[in-house]
C-alpha positions in Angstrom: -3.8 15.2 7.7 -4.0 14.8 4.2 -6.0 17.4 1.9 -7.0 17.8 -1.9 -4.5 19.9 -3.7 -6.2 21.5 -6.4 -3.9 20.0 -9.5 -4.7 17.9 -12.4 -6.2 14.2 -12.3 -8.7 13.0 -10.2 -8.6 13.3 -6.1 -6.8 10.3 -4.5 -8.0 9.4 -0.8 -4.8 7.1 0.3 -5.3 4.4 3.7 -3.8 4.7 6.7 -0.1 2.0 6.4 -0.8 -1.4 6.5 1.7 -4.1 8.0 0.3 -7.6 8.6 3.1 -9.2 8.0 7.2 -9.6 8.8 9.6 -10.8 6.2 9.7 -14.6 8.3 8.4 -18.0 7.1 8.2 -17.6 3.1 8.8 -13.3 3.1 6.8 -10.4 3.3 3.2 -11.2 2.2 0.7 -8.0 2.2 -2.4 -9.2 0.3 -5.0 -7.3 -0.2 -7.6 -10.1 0.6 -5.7 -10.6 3.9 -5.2 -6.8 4.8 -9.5 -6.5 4.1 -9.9 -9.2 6.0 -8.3 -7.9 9.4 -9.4 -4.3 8.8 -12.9 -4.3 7.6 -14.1 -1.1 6.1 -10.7 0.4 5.9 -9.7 -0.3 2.3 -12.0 0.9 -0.6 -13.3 -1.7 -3.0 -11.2 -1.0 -6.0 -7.7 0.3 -5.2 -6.3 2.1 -8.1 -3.1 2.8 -6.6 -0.5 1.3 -4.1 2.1 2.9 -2.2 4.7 0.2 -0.4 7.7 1.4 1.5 10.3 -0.2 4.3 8.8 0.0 7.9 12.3 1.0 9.4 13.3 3.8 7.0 10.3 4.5 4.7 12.3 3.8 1.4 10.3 3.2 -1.6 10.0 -0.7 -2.3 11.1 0.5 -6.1 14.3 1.6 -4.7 15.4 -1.6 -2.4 16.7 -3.4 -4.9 14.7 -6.7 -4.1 11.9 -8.7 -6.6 8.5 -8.9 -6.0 5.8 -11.4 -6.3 3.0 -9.5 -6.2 3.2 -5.8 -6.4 -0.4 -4.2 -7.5 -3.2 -2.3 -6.1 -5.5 -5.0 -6.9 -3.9 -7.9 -5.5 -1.4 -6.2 -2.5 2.3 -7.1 -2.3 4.7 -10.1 -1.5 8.2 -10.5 -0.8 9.7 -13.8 -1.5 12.5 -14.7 0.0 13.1 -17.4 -2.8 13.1 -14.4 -5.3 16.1 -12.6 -3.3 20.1 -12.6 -4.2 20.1 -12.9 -0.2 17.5 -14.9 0.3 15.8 -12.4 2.6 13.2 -9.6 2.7 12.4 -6.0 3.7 9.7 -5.8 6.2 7.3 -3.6 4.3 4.0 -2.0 4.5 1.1 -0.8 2.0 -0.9 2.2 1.9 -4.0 2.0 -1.2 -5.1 4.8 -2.8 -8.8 4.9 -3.5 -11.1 7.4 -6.0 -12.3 10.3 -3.4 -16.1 10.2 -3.4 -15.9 13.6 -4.6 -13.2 16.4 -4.0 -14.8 18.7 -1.8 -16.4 17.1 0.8 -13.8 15.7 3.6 -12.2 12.0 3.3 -13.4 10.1 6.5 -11.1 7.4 7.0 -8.5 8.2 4.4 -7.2 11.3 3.7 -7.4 13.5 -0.1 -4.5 13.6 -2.5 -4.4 14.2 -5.8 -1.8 12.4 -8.2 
């Protein structure tokens, strides 16, 4: 479980992973719209952060190497295959980090972080 660590900046409450999507067809697409869509309640309104890692070894997507579509807490993220040297993509997932209601009381569906 995640908890508030009392440091500077505001309390982050982060989702549980999200993976809709496998890198067939067109790539990796994991869209916010999509993601709300198929987990109602799950994802805060506005996202201020995004965390997006592989599914088979938990590498930041930063650190893969590949280009990205899409790659923003208020949109999601997308793997083209079209934008690869190798014409393929990770298979990914998305965690969203949302402003805590406030720091104190418990998280409910996400858990606290601060960044």
């Amino acid at each position: 479980m995640n908890q508030t660590v009392p440091l500077r900046g505001p309390a982050v409450c982060w989702t549980d992973w999200f993976d809709r999507d496998n890198p067939s067809g067109s790539g990796d697409w994991e869209l916010l719209s999509d993601l709300r869509k198929e987990n109602p309640g799950k994802i805060c309104d506005y996202p201020v952060y995004m965390k997006v890692v592989t599914t088979d070894t938990m590498t930041p997507a930063i650190s893969t190497g590949e280009n990205f579509y899409i790659f923003n807490p208020t949109q999601g993220f997308v793997c083209r295959k079209t934008d690869q040297k190798s014409g393929e993509c990770r298979d990914y997932k998305v965690r969203f980090g949302c402003p805590c209601r406030r720091p104190a009381e418990p998280c409910g569906i996400v858990g606290c972080n601060v960044m």
